[in-house]
C-alpha positions as CSV (number, residue, x, y, z in Angstrom):
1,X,-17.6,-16.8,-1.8
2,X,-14.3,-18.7,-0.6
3,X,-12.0,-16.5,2.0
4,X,-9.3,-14.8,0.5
5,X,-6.1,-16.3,1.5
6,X,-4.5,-13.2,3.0
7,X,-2.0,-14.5,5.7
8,X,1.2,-12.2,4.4
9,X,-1.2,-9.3,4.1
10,X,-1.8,-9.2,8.0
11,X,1.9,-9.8,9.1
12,X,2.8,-6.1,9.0
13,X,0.8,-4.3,10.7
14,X,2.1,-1.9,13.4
15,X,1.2,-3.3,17.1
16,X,-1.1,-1.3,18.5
17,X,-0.3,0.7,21.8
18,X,-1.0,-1.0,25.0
19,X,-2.7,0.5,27.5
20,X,-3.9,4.0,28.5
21,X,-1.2,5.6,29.9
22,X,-1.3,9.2,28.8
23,X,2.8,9.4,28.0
24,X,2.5,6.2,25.5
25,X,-0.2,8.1,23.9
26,X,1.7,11.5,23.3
27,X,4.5,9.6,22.5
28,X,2.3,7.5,19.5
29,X,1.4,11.1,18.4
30,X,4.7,12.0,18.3
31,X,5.7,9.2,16.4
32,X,2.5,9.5,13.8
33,X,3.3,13.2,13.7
34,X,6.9,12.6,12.6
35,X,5.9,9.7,10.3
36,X,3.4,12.0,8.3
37,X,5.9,14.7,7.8
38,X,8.6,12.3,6.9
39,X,6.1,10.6,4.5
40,X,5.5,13.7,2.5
41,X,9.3,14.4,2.3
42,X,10.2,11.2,0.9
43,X,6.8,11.3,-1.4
44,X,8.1,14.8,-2.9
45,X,12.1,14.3,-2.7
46,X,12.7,10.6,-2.2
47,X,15.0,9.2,-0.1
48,X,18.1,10.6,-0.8
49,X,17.2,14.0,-1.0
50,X,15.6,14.0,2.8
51,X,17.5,14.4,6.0
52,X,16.7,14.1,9.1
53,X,16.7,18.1,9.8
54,X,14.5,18.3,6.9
55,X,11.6,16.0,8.9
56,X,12.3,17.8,12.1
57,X,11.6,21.5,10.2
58,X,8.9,19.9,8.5
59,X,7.1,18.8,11.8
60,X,8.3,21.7,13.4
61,X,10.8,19.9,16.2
62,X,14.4,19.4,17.0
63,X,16.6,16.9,15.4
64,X,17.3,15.6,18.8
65,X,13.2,14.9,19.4
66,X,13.5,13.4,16.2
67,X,16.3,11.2,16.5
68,X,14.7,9.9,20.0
69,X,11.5,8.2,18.4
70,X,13.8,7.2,15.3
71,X,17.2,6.9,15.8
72,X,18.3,7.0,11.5
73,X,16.8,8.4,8.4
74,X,16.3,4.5,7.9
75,X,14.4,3.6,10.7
76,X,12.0,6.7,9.4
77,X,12.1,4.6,5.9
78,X,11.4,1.2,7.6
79,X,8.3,2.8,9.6
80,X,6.8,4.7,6.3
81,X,6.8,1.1,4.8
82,X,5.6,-0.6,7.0
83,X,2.7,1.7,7.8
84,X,2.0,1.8,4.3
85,X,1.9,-2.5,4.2
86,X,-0.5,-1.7,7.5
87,X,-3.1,-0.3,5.1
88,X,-3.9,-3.5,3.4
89,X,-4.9,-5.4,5.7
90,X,-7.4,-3.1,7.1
91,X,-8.6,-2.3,3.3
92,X,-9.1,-6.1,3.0
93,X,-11.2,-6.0,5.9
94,X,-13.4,-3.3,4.9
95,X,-13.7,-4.2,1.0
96,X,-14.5,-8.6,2.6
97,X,-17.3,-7.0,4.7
98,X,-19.2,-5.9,1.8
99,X,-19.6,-9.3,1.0
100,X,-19.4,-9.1,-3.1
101,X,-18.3,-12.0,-5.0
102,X,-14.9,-13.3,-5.4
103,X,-14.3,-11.1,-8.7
104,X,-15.8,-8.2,-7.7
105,X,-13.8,-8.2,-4.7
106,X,-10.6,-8.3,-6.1
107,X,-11.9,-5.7,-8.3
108,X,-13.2,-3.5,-5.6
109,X,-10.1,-3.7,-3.5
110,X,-7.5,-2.9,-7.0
111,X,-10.0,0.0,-7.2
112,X,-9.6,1.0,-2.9
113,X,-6.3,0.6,-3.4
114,X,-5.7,3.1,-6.2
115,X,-7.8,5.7,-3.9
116,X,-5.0,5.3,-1.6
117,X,-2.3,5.8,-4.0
118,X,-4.0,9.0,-5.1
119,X,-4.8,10.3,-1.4
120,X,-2.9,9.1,0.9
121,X,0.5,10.2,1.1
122,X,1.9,7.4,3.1
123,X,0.9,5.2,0.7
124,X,2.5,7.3,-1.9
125,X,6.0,7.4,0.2
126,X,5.4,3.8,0.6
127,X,5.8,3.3,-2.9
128,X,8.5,5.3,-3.9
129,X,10.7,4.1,-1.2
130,X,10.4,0.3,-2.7
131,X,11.3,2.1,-6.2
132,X,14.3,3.2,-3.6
133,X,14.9,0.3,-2.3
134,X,18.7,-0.2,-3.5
135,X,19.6,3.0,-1.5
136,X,18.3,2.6,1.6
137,X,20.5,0.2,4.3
138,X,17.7,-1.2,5.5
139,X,15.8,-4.6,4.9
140,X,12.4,-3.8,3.3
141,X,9.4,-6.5,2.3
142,X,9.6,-7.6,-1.0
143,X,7.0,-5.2,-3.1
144,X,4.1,-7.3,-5.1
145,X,4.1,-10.4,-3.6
146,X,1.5,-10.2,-1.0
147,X,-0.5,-8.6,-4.0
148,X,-0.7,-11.4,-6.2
149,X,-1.3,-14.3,-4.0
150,X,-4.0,-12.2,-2.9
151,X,-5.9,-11.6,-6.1
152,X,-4.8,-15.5,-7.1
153,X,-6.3,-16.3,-4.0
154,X,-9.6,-14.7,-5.3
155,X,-9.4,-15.5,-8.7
156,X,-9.3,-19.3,-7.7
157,X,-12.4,-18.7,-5.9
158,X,-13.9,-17.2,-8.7
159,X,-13.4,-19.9,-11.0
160,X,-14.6,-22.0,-8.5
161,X,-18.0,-19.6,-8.8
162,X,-18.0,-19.5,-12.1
163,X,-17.3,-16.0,-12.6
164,X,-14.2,-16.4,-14.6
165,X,-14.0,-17.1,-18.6
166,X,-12.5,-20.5,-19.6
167,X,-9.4,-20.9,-20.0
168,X,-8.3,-17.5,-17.3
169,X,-5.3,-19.0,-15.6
170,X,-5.7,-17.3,-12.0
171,X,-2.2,-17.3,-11.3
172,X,-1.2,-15.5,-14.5
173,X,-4.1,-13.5,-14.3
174,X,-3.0,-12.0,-10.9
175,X,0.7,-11.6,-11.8
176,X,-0.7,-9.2,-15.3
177,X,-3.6,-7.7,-13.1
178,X,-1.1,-6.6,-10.3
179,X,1.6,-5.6,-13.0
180,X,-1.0,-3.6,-14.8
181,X,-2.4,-2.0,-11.3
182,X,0.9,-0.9,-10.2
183,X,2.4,0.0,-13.7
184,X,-1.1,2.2,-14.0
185,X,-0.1,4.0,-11.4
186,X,3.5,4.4,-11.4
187,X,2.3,6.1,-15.0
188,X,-0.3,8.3,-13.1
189,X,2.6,9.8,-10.9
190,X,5.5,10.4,-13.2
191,X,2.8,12.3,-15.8
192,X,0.1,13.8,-12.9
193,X,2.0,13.1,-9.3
194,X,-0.7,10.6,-9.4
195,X,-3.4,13.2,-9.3
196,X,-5.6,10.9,-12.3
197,X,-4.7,7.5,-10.1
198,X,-8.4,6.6,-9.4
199,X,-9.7,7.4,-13.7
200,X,-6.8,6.0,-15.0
201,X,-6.8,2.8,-13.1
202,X,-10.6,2.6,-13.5
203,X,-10.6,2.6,-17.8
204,X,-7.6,0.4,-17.6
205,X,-9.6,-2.0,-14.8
206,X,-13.0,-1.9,-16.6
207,X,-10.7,-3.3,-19.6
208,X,-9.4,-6.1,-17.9
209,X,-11.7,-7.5,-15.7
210,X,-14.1,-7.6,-18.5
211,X,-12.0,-9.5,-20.5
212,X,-11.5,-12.1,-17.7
213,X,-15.1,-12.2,-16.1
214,X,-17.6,-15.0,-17.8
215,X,-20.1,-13.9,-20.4
């Protein structure tokens, strides 16, 4: 199987901590602590509806602690996102290392990735923050993007194997394949609060990449 072009997915990944010093590492606790409380906040309220007291009585600390690892409500927004863009990557790595073929690793990782949207609630804030996006002062990625060159990138090396029908286009393929992923479960969480993600995404999936893959 071809690599998966996936540059954009590993540009933004939180650095990790340097070093061992034991104050860094309460401190990166601190930070994930406040993160994960702010994360369910914005997952249940949104972004408007969440102050910063609300985070620090959520995670049980002062405003002032608060405000000293993230100095506005948008800095809290910017690191939600970008801890939820952090999770691709490392899916990417995990889903490449079972070695499938191209198509049934784009179809494994749409199917990862709608476990995460299910269970993981910084995922979940992730997302609704992007939905957000026009209210929040802050400069956020671009939603999708990274997605679709990423399952192109594998549909183009699927065709390449032989795996796809003639005449699948992989870059319109990727564009209705992402568009259905993320419309499935946009669906899943206004009707369920995305509690039917993983089902959902799997009839709608099976569908699809049937009607793609080579007889």
């Amino acid at each position: 199987m071809s690599e998966p072009q996936a540059a954009t997915f590993t540009t933004r990944a939180i650095p990790a901590k340097q070093g061992p010093d034991p104050k860094q590492e309460r401190s990166a606790r601190t930070r994930l602590r406040v993160l994960a409380g702010a994360a369910e906040l914005f997952t249940e309220r949104g972004f408007r509806h969440t102050s910063v007291k609300d985070v620090a009585d959520r995670v049980e600390m002062t405003k002032g602690a608060v405000y000293f690892h993230y100095p506005t409500k948008e800095d809290l927004a910017v690191a939600v996102v970008r801890e939820h863009y952090a999770r691709w990557p490392k899916l990417l790595d995990e889903v490449t290392s079972e070695q499938l073929g191209a198509l049934e690793t784009a179809a494994r990782l749409l199917e990862r990735a709608a476990d995460a949207f299910q269970n993981d609630v910084i995922v979940q804030a992730g997302a609704r923050l992007q939905i957000e996006r026009p209210h929040i002062d802050a400069e956020l990625p671009t939603p999708y993007v990274d997605w679709i060159a990423l399952i192109e990138s594998l549909l183009n090396a699927a065709r390449q194997d032989g795996e796809l029908r003639p005449g699948v286009d992989p870059a319109r393929t990727a564009h209705a394949l992402v568009s259905a992923f993320f419309g499935s479960q946009h669906v899943s969480d206004v009707l369920s609060g995305r509690a039917d993600v993983v089902p959902r995404w799997g009839d709608l999936g099976d569908l699809l990449f049937r009607a793609i893959r080579a007889a």
